[in-house]
Residue, then its C-alpha position, 0 to 999 in steps of 0.5 A: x135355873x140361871x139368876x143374877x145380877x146385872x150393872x156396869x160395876x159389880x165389885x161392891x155387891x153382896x147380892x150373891x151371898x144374900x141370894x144364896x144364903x136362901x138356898x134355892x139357886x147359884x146366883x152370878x154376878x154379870x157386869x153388863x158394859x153399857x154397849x152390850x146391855x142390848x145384845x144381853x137383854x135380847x139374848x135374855x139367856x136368865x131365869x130372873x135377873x136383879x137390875x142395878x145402877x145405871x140400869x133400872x130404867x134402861x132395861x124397860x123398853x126390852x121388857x113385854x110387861x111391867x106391873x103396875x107399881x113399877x110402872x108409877x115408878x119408872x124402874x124396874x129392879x128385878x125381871x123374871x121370864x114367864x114362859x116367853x115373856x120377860x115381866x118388871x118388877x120394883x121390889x126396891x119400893x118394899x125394900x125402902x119402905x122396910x127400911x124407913x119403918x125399920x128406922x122408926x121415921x115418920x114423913x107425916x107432914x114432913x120435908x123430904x130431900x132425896x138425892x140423885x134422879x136416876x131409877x132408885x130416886x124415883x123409887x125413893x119419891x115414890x116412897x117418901x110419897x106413899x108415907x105422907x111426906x108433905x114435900x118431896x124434893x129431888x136434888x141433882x146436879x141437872x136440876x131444878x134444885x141442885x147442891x149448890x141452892x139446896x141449902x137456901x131453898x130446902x135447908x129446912x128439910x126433915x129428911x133425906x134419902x141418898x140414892x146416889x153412889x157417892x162414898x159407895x166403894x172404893x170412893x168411900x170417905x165422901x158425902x153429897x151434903x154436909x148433914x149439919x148444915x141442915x138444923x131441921x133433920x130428923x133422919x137419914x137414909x142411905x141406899x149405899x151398902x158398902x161401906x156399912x156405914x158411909x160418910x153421911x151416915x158417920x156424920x149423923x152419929x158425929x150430929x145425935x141424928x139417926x142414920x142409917x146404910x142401905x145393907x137393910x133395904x138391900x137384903x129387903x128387896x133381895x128377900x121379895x126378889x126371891x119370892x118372885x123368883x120362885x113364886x113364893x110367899x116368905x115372912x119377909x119381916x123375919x128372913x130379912x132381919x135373919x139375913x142381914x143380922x148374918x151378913x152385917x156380922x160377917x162382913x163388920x171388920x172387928x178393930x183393935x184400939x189400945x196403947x202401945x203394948x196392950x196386946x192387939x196384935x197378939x190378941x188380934x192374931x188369936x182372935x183371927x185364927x178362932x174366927x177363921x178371918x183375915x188378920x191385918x196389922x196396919x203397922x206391918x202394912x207401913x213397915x212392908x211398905x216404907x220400912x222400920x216405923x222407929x226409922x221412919x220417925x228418927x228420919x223423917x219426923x212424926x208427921x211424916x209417919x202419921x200420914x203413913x199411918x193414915x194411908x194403912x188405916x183407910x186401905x184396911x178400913x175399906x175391907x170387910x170381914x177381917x180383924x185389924x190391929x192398928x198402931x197406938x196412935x192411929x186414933x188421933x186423926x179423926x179421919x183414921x176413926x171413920x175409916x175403922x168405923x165405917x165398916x168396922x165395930x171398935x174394942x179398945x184393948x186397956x191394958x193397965x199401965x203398970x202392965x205395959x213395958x216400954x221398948x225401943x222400937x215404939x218411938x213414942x213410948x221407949x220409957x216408962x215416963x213417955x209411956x205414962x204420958x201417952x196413957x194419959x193423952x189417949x185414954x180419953x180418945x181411945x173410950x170415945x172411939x170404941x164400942x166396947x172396951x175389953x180389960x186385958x188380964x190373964x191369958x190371950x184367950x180371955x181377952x178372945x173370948x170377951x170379944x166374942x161374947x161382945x159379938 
């Protein structure tokens, strides 16, 4: 059997180890070139295929029968061969609307945003619509409302669902709207996976507003692919909630926070080999690149090495499923938190004080009175940005197997 995933870009998806995770077929991933979506869907060489951006209305005109939800819609996610025929489906409906119920949001009476007009924006009206939302409003760049009056026509919005790429991998970091410009919201959806947590969504949490990424209704809508797939009948509830408890966990970085001498690298080290994950030290990353850190503050100034450091921490931010020792300082810029955070969960490492030796290679802390000074300038920064905060004492392996339980 031969089924998959078709989009112009695929290097972001983690459809394949959803799919597979359910155990019935390899899954592939075929990146589709916009002139060649045609001879594809003529060819039609699959069993069943999943639909992704810029696709999802485009692979219509090819299909013999769509059934009816994905025909109120206007896109099709997922097709499937039924003996000579190729028939559309629109699981994304029930993955959006999963994901909704899951946040706890209610649309009752309310005003929806959604972002984008491509095939996921229809489904995403759709939803809003079928949920009881008292306005629902689509914002694009060639319409009606666009991002430039949004705010003064609909700064009063209750809700919005983003359904465009923006701040999707490798362009993470950025938004489509600002969420505090938006005194009324109540809550924010983002169909963006990857990172796990986008700007938006970061900026939500920055507000008390509740947000959350699209790794949820991907896994949902993956889940009642599959039963199309295979014409079967899961609990979808369950599986999906096992899959993406699953995938969540392996693809959240775990990051390292704590003064200089705290033991992350150490720790970090462990803690990679135990788990069987990549390690990266994002002072290494600086050292391997631009030289000697000690060097580079002597000769170019803290400034300088600061931007470095930034540069180190997003690259290694983006990833996934790795552990990451970071420098003492990198907390001080905000944007160095949200790169950690975005897929990241964040254990500050306290090491006590008197616990902690000052040495010359750190430029900032190569005495014991720079060092204090430093403890007492961070401590406040390193609580905030961490998720949970491990007490380093005793062996390597005690602060490892704290980590773990906390996982």
């Amino acid at each position: 059997m031969r089924f998959g995933l078709i989009g112009e870009k695929l290097g972001h998806s983690f459809s394949k180890e959803i799919h597979e995770s359910m155990g019935k077929y390899e899954y592939h991933l075929w990146e589709v070139p916009k002139d060649e979506l045609d001879s594809f869907m003529k060819k039609a060489d699959f069993d069943g295929i999943n639909v992704t951006i810029p696709y999802k209305q485009a692979v219509i005109p090819y299909l013999d029968e769509i059934d009816d939800a994905a025909k109120a819609i206007g896109a099709v996610n997922t097709v499937v061969r039924r003996g000579d025929k190729l028939c559309g489906y629109n699981t994304d409906f029930g993955g959006m609307k999963m994901l909704i119920e899951r946040c706890g949001f209610d649309y009752s009476g309310k005003k929806v945003l959604i972002l984008g007009s491509g095939g996921t924006s229809k489904t995403a009206c759709a939803v809003a619509k079928s949920l009881g939302a008292a306005e629902v409003i689509t914002v694009s760049r060639g319409g009606c409302v666009h991002y430039e009056n949004v705010l003064s026509l609909h700064g009063d919005a209750d809700y919005i669902i983003n359904t465009t790429p923006v701040g999707m991998y490798p362009n993470n970091g950025v938004s489509a709207v600002e969420v505090a410009d938006f005194p009324s919201l109540q809550g924010v959806t983002d169909v963006v996976y990857n990172p796990l947590k986008t700007k938006l969504c970061l900026d939500c949490e920055r507000h008390n507003i509740k947000g959350e990424g699209g790794l949820y209704m991907l896994v949902a809508q993956a889940v009642l692919a599959y039963e199309i797939f295979t014409e079967s009948k899961l609990d979808a509830f369950r599986v999906t909630d096992e899959i993406y408890r699953q995938i969540k966990k392996d693809k959240q970085n775990i990051v390292l926070i704590g003064m200089p001498g705290s033991g992350k690298s150490t720790i970090g080290k462990a803690l990679a080999k135990k788990l069987g994950r990549a390690f990266i030290d994002t002072d290494d990353m600086i050292t391997e690149k631009h030289g000697v850190i000690a060097e580079l503050f002597d000769r170019f100034g803290e400034a300088y090495f600061r931007d470095r450091e930034s540069e180190a921490v997003s690259e290694a931010g983006k990833g996934s499923g790795t552990v990451i020792a970071t420098g003492g300082g990198a907390v001080l810029r905000r944007e160095n938190i949200d790169a950690l955070r975005q897929n990241g969960m964040i254990f500050f490492l306290n090491r006590p004080l008197e616990d902690i030796r000052p040495t010359e290679d750190r430029p900032l802390a190569r005495d014991r009175e720079a060092l204090k000074k430093r403890f007492e300038e961070r401590y406040a920064i390193y609580s905030a940005a961490a998720d949970e905060e491990i007490l380093v004492t005793g062996k390597v392996a005690n602060s490892v197997n704290q980590i773990m339980e906390c996982l």
